[in-house]
C-alpha positions as a Markdown table, in Angstrom:
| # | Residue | x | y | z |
|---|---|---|---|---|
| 1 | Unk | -13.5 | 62.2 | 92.8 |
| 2 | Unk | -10.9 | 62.9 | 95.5 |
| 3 | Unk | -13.5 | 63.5 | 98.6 |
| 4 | Unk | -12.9 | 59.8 | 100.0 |
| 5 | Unk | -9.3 | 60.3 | 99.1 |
| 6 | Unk | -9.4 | 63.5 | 101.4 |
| 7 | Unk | -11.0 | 61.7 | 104.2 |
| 8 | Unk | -8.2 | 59.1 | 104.6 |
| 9 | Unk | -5.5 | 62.3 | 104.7 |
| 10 | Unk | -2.8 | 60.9 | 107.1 |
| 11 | Unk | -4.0 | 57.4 | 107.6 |
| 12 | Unk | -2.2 | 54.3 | 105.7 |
| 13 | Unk | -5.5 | 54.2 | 103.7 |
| 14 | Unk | -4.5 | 58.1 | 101.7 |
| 15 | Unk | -2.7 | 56.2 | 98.9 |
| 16 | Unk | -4.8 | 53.6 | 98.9 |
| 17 | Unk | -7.9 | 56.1 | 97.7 |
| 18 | Unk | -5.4 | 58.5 | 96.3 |
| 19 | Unk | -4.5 | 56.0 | 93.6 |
| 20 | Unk | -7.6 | 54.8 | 92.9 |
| 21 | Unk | -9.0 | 58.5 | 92.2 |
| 22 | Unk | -6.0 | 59.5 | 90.1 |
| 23 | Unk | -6.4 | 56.1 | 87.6 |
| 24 | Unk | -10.3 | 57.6 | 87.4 |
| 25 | Unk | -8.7 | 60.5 | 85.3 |
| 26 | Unk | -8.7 | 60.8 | 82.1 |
| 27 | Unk | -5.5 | 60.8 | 79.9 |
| 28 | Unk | -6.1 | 64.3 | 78.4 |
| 29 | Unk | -6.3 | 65.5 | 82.0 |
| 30 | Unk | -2.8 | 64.2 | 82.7 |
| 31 | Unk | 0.1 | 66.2 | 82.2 |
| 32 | Unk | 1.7 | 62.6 | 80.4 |
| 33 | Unk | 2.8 | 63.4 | 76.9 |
| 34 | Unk | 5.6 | 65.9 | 77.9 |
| 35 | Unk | 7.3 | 62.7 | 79.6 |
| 36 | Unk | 6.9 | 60.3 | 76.8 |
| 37 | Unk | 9.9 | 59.5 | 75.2 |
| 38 | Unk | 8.5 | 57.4 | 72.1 |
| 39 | Unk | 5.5 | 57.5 | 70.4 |
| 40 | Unk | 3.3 | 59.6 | 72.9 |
| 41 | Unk | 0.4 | 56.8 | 72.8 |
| 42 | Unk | -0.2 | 56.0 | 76.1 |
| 43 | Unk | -1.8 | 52.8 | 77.4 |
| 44 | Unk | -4.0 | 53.8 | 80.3 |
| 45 | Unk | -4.4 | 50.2 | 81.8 |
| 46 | Unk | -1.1 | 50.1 | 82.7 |
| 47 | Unk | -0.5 | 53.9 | 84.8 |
| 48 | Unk | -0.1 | 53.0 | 88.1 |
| 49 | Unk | 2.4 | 55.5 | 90.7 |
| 50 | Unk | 4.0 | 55.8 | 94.2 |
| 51 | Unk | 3.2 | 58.9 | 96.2 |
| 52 | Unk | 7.5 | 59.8 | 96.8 |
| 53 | Unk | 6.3 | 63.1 | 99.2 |
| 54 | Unk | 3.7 | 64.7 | 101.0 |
| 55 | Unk | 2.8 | 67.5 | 102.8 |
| 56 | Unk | 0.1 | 69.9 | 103.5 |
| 57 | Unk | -1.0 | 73.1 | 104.7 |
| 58 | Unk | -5.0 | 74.3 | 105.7 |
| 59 | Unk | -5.8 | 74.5 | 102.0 |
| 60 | Unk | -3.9 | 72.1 | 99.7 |
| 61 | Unk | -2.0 | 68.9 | 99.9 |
| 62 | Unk | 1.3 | 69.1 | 97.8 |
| 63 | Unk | 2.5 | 65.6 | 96.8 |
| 64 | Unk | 5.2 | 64.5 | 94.1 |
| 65 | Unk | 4.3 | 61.1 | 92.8 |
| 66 | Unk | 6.1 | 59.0 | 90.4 |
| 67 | Unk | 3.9 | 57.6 | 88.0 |
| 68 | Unk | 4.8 | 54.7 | 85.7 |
| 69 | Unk | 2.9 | 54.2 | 82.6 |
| 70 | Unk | 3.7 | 51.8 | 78.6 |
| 71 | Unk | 3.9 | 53.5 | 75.6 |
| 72 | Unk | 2.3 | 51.9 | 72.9 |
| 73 | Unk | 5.1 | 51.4 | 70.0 |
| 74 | Unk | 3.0 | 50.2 | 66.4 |
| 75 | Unk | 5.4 | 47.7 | 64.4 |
| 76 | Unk | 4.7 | 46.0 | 61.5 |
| 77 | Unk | 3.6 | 41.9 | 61.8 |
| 78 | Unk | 5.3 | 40.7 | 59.0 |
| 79 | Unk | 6.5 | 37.4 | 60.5 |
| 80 | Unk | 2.6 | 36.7 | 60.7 |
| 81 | Unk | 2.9 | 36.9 | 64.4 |
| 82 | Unk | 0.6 | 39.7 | 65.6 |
| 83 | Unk | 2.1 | 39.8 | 69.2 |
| 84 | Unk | 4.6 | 42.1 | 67.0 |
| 85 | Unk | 2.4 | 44.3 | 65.9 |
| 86 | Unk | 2.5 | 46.6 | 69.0 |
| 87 | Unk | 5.1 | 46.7 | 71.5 |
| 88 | Unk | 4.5 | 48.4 | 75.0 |
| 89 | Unk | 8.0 | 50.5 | 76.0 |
| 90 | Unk | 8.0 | 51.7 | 79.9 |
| 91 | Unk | 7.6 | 54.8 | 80.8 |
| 92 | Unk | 8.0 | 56.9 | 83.8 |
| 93 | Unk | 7.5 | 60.5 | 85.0 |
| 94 | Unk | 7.7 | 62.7 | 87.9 |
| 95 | Unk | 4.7 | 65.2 | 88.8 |
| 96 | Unk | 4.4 | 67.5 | 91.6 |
| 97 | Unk | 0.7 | 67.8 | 92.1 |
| 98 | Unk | -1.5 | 69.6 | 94.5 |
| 99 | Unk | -4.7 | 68.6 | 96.0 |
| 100 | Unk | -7.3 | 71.3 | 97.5 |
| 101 | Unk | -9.0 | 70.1 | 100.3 |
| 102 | Unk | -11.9 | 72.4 | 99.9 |
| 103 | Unk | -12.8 | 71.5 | 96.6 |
| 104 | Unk | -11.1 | 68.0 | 96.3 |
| 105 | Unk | -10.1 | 68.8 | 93.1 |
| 106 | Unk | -6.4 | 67.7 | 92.2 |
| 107 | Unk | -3.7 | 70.3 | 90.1 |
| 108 | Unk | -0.7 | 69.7 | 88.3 |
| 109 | Unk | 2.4 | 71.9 | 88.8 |
């Protein structure tokens, strides 16, 4: 999932393919819930993140990334309006993660 990601390493392209990996994961394999400050139901179409640093060694890139993601906030639509009946509240956490550049395969710390 990462190998094209990899291949861009210390071009302008790396986040580019970074990002697009990262939104192919799944929601149980990111490390989300411990930020959420509301409900904990997270809408996936709306994760998106900034790489903040980077760095790397022979084996591993180490990057902290800011991700920003809506938690999905279930209301009642009593008015008869059902835009009210769930409410997106913005989210954001920090992750340092690490990304092995043997076996593309991405870690969280």
């Amino acid at each position: 999932m990462f190998d094209q990601a990899l291949e861009y390493w210390g071009s302008d392209s790396f986040p580019h393919y970074f990002k697009r990996a990262f939104n192919e994961l799944s929601l149980a394999e990111l490390p989300l819930l411990a930020c959420c400050q509301h409900s904990g139901v997270i809408d996936k179409e709306t994760i998106s993140l900034s790489i903040l640093t980077s760095s790397a060694d022979e084996q591993t890139i180490h990057l902290k990334i800011g991700v920003f993601f809506c938690e999905i906030l279930s209301g009642c639509a009593c008015s008869d309006d059902p835009s009210q009946a769930m409410i997106l509240e913005n989210s954001y956490c920090e992750l340092s993660v690490k990304l092995d550049r043997n076996k593309a395969e991405l870690s969280f710390d």
